[in-house]
C-alpha positions in Angstrom: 25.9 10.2 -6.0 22.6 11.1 -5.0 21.6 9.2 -1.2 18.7 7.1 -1.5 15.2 8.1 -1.0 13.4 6.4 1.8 10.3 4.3 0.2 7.3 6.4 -0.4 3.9 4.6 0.8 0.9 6.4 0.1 -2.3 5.7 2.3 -5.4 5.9 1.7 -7.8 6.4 4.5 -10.4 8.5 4.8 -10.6 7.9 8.9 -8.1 11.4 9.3 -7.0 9.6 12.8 -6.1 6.0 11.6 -4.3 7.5 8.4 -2.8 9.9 10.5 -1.6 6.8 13.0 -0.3 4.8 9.7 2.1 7.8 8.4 3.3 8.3 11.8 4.0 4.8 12.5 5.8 4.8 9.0 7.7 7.6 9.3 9.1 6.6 12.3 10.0 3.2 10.7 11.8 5.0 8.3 9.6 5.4 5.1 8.1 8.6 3.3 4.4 8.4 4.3 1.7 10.5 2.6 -1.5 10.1 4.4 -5.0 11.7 1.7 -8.1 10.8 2.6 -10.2 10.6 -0.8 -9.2 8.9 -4.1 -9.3 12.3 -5.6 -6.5 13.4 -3.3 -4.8 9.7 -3.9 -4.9 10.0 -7.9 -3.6 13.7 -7.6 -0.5 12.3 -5.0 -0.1 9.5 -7.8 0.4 12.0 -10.4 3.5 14.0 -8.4 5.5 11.1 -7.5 4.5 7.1 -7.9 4.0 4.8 -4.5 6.6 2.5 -3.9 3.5 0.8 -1.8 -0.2 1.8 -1.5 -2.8 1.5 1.4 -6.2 1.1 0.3 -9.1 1.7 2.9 -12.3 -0.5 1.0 -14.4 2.0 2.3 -13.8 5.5 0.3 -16.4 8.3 0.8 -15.7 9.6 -3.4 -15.2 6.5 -4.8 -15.3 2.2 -5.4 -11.8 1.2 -4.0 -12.1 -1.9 -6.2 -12.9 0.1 -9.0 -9.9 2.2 -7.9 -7.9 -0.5 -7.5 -8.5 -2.2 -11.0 -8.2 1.0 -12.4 -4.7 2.1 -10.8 -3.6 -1.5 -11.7 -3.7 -0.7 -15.4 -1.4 1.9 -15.0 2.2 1.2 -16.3 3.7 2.6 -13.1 2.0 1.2 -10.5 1.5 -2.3 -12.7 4.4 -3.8 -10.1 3.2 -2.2 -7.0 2.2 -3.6 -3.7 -1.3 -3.1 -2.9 -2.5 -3.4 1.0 -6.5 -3.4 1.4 -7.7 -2.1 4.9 -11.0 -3.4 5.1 -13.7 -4.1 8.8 -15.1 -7.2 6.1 -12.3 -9.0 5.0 -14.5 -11.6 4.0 -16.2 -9.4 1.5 -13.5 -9.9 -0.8 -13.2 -13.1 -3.2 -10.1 -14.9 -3.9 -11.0 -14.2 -7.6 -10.8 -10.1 -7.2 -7.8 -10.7 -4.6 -5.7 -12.1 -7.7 -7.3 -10.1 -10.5 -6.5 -7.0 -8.6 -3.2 -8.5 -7.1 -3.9 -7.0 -3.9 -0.5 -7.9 -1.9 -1.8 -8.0 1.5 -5.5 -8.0 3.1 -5.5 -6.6 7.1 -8.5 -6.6 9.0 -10.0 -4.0 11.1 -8.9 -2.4 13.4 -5.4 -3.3 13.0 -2.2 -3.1 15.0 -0.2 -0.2 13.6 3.0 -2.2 14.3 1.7 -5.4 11.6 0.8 -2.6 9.6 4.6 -1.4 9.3 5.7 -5.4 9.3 3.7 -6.2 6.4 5.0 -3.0 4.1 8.9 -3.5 5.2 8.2 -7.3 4.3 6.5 -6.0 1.5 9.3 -3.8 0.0 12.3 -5.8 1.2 13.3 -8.2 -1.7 13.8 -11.8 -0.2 17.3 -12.8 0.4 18.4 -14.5 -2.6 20.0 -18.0 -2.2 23.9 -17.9 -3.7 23.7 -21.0 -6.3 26.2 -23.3 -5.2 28.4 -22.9 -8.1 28.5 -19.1 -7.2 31.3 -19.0 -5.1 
């Protein structure tokens, strides 16, 4: 049997330092972090191997990361996957395009790397299930 693969998060940044910051803060919590700074680069990382959790920067230089967003959303494979928005104007986003998108997780600039890798372990643990009283 095959060991497990540590959970691949995929982060898109285009500030090279913060992304850089992000993986390294990941990797050392344990996950597979690919840090691309385009949605280019993103789509093409999509097509290898599919996020078990993607990091959105709102601010891409090739791109609208809503219109990103909605249009990663439709895909099949990433129809279940957490979505975490960086963003300096949290308040720009609606409550409306935060469910239509079902972004997971909005964090505000500049951020702490440390609730950075809190909110994707919380994000990609399952919550411990309740044992139904009848269970035993």
């Amino acid at each position: 049997m095959d060991a497990p693969q540590n959970p691949y998060v995929l982060i898109l940044e285009p500030d090279t330092a913060a992304c850089e910051v992000l993986a390294l803060s990941l990797h050392d919590a344990g996950f597979h972090a690919e840090p691309v700074g385009s949605a280019q680069s993103a789509l093409l990382a999509i097509r290898r191997r599919t996020p078990d959790l993607l990091i959105v920067d709102l601010r891409l230089p090739d791109a609208p990361a809503l219109t990103l967003l909605a249009d990663l959303r439709q895909q099949p494979k990433l129809a279940d996957t957490p979505f975490v928005v960086l963003t300096d104007q949290p308040a720009s986003l609606s409550i409306h395009q935060t469910a239509q998108l079902r972004i997971d997780h909005i964090i505000a600039k500049p951020f702490s790397p440390r609730a950075v890798v809190q909110t994707v372990q919380t994000l990609l643990d399952p919550a411990p299930r309740l044992t139904p009283p009848n269970a035993a």
